[in-house]
N, C-alpha and C positions, 0 to 999 in steps of 0.2 A: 620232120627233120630228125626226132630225135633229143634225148636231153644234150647228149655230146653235142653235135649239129648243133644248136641253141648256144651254150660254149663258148664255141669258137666263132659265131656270128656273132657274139655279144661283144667277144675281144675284139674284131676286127671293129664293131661299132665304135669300141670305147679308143683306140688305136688311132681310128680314126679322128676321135675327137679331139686327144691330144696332141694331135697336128695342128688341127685347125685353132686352138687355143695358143700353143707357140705364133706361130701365123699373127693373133691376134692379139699377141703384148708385144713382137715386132713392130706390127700396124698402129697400135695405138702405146708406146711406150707409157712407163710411169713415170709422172713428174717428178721433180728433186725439190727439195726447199718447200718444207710445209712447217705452216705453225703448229704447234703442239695442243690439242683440244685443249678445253677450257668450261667448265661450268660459271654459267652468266648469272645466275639465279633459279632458286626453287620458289613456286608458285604453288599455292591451293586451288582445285579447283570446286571439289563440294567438300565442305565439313560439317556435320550437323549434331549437337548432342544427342546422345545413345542411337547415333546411327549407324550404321555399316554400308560403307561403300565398297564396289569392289571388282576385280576381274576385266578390266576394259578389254584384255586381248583376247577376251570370249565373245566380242560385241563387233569390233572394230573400229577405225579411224578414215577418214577420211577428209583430202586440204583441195583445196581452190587458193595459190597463192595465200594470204596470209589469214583467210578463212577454214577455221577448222571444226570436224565435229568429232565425237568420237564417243562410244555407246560404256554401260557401265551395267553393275546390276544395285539394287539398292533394298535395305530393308533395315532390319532392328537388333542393336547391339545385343545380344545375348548373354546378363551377366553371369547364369549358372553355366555358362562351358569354359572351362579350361583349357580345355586344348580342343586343337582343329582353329576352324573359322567359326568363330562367335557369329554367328547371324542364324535369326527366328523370323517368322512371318510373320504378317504379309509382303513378301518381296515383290519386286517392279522393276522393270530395265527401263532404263531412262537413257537419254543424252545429253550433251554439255555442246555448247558451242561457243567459237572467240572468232570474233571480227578483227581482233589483230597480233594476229601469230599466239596466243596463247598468253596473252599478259591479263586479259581479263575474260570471264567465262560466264554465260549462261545458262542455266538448268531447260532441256524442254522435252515434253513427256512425247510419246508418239506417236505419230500420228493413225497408227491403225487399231488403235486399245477404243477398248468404251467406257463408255463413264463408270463402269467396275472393275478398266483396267484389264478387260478381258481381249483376248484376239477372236478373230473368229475362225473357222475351220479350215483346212487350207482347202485351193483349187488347182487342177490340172494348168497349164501356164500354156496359152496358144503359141507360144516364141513369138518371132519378129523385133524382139529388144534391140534396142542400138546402145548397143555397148562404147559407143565410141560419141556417144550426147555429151558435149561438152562438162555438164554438169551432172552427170551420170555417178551414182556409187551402186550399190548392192553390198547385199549384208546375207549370213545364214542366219538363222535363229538359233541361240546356241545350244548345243547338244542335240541339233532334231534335223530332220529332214524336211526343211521348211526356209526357201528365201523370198526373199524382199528386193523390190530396188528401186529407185530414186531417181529423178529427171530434173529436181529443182534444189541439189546440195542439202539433202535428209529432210526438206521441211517437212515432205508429204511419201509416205513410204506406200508402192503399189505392192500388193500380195495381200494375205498367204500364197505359195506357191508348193505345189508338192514334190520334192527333190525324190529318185528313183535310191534304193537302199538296196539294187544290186545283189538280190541273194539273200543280204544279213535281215536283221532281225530289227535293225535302225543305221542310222548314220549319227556320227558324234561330231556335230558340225561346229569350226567356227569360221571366220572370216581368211580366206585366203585364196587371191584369185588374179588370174594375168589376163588382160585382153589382149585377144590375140588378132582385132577386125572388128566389123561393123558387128555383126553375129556371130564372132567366134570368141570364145571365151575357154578358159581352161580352170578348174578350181582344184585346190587339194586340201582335203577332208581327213577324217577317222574313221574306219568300222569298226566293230566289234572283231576281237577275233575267231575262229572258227567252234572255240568252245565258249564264248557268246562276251566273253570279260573285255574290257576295255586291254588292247585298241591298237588298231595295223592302221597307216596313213595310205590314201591313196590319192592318184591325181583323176579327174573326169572332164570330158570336155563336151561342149555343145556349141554346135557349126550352125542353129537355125533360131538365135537368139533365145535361147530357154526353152525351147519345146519339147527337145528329146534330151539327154544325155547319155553318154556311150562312157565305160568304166576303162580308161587308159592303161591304167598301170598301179601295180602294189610298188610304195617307195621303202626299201628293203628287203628283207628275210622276217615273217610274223615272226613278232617274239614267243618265244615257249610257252607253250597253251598249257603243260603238265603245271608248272608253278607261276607264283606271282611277277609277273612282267608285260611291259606294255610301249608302245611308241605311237604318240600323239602329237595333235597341234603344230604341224608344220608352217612352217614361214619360209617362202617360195620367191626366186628374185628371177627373170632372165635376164643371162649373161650377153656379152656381147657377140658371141659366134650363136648364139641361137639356143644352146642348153641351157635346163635347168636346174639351178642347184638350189635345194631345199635344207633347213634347217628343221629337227625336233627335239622333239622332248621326250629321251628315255627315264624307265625307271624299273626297277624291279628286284628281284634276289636272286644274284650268283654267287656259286659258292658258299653257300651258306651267309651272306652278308646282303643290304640293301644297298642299292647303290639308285643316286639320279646323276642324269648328265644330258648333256646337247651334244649332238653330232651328226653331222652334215651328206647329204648324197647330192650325189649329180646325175644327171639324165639329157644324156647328148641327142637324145631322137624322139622330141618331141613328148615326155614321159611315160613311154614303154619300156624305158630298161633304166636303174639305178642305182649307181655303184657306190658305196661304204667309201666314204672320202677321211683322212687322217685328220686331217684341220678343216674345222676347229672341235677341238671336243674338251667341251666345256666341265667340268665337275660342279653345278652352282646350286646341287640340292634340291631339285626340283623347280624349274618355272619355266615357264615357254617361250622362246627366241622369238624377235622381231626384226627382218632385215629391212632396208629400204637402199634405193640408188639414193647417191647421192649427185647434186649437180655437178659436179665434178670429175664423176666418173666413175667414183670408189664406191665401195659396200658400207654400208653399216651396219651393224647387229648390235641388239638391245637386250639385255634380260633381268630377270632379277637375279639377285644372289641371298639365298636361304641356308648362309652358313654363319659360324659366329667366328669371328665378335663384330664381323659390319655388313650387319645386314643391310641391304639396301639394294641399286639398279648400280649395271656395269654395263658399258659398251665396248666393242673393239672394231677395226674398218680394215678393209683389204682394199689396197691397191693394185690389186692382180687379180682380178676375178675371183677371189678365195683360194685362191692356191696359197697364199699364207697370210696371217694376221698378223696388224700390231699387236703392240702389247696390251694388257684390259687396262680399262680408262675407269675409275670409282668416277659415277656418277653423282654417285649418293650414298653414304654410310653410316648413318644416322639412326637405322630402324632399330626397335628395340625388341621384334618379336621376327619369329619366320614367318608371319604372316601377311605377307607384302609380293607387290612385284608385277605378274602380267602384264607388262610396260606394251606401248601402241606407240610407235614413233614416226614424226612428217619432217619434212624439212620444209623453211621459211624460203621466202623469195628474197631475203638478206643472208643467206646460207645460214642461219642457226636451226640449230632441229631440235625440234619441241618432243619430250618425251614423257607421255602419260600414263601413270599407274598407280596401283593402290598400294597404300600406307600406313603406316602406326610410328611414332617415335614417343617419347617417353611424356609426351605433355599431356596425352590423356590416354583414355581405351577406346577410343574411336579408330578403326580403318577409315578413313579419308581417300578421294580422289588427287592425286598430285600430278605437279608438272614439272619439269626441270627443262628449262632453256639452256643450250649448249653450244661452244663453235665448236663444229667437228676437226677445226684444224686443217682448214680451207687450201687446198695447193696453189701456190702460184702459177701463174702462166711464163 
């Protein structure tokens, strides 16, 4: 067809979509009268002296009603580093789990390590998954081209599995995935960019329960491969006309200055096409978005905030499909360093939603695993 031809089928696409998105806040208006969120309590979930905890939204989360689990990485406080993330080896990914909604937690190693803690090598994945097992999760392995998945709510994790890297030279994997069906499944990842540096998002699907995957669509325009820039770690919700709107994590040097931020695309045709959406776009200094549905109807988004004087996790909720956000909600403002954040967020079968991430506040130098219980500000009926 053409670059033009592509264009103009992209606008009638996108043209299209904002039809049927008007269509569907007629159809499902927003309610009026909501309570105002609310922070119920912050919760520990691992602290250990000269430990370092950290990164859950490189692992993932995963709820069954008010069972929760959600993946971390773990190793040893590092007191000779100053800056960056103090942690030395030997590291471990581990997981935490709470039998009710997140008020009490248990540590559990994984199920597919050896007694060295080692994995073993990955294997070609024959498909036929049923994505749709009641007690069904899956996981990437973070940073690799390597998943896992789960039939008994993470006790027992089946893989290695060898995810397809499409070209690149690897995949920059974390957790982020919609089912679409029995064996259909949709995930959105990281590559490398074409000068090999981290990192263009993209969406990938498979229709035969894991066996093949087909590479859908690039979420954006690659950021400038000549200088330092990058957009990763998306967090993926579908809306209620069927598109998908994805959040990431920019970062880079324009104009002579660094800058990080969050900001949002949508994809009306099944993640083939992506368009640069205004809101939300976040300045929070580096860290990566979490959305989730809420029961209710509305969005949530989670992140950290890596700026001073309060550092800590922020959320905000759309009651419109993302076409616009409340105001940001301080979760938490307490942290003492920029070394916090990658928050993992579920919601309770009593509408509060447990939000999980790593921490430091001024009681010691440990990064810590944490939790903050929340009401999101429940709509009435």
């Amino acid at each position: 067809m053409g670059r033009f031809g592509d264009e103009i089928e992209n606008r009638k696409i996108f043209m299209k979509y904002l039809t049927t998105l008007l269509l569907t806040l007629v159809l499902f208006p927003v309610f009026s009268g909501a309570q105002e969120p609310l922070v119920v309590k912050n919760l520990t979930v691992i602290k250990e002296k000269n430990r370092f905890a950290g990164w859950p939204a490189n692992h993932g989360i995963w709820s069954w009603g008010n069972e929760i689990v959600v993946g971390f990485s773990f190793g040893f406080h590092d007191d000779e580093k100053d800056e960056g993330h103090p942690i030395k080896g030997p590291t471990s990914n581990l997981q935490a789990r709470s039998l009710n909604g997140g008020e009490t937690w248990a540590v559990e190693e994984l199920s597919f390590l050896d007694a060295n803690e080692n994995e073993k090598g990955p294997a070609d994945c024959s498909g036929g998954i049923d994505f749709t097992q009641p007690n069904f999760a899956f996981k990437f392995q973070p940073g690799s081209a390597i998943f896992y998945y789960s039939t008994d709510r993470c006790k027992t994790w089946v893989g290695p599995f060898s995810f397809p890297t499409f070209g690149r030279e690897q995949v920059l994997a974390r957790t982020d995935y919609i089912v679409n069906g029995k064996h259909d499944m949709f995930v959105f990842l990281t590559s490398p960019k074409e000068n090999g540096k981290e990192g263009w998002p993209f969406c990938a699907r498979t229709r035969d329960g894991g066996g093949t995957w087909e590479h859908i669509g690039w979420i954006g325009q690659q950021p400038p491969v000549d200088i330092y820039g990058y957009a990763i770690m998306p967090s993926t919700v579908k809306l209620k006309s069927g598109a998908f709107l994805s959040i990431i994590r920019r970062g880079g040097l324009f104009d002579g200055k660094a800058r990080w931020w969050l900001e949002g695309f949508l994809s009306p045709n099944g993640g083939h096409s992506w368009y640069l959406l205004d809101q939300p776009y976040i300045n929070n200094h580096g860290n990566p978005p979490h959305m989730i549905r809420l029961q209710d109807g509305r969005i949530a988004l989670t992140y950290g905030w890596r700026e001073k004087p309060y550092y800590g996790i922020r959320a905000r909720i759309s009651a419109d499909e993302g076409v616009t956000w409340d105001e940001e909600f301080i979760l938490r403002g307490d942290g003492d360093v920029w070394d916090l954040g990658y928050p993992r967020t579920v919601q309770r079968l009593d509408g509060m939603c447990v939000t999980i991430y790593y921490f430091k506040d001024n009681t010691s130098k440990e990064r810590y695993i944490a939790a903050t219980i929340w009401n999101p500000g429940m709509r009435e009926n």
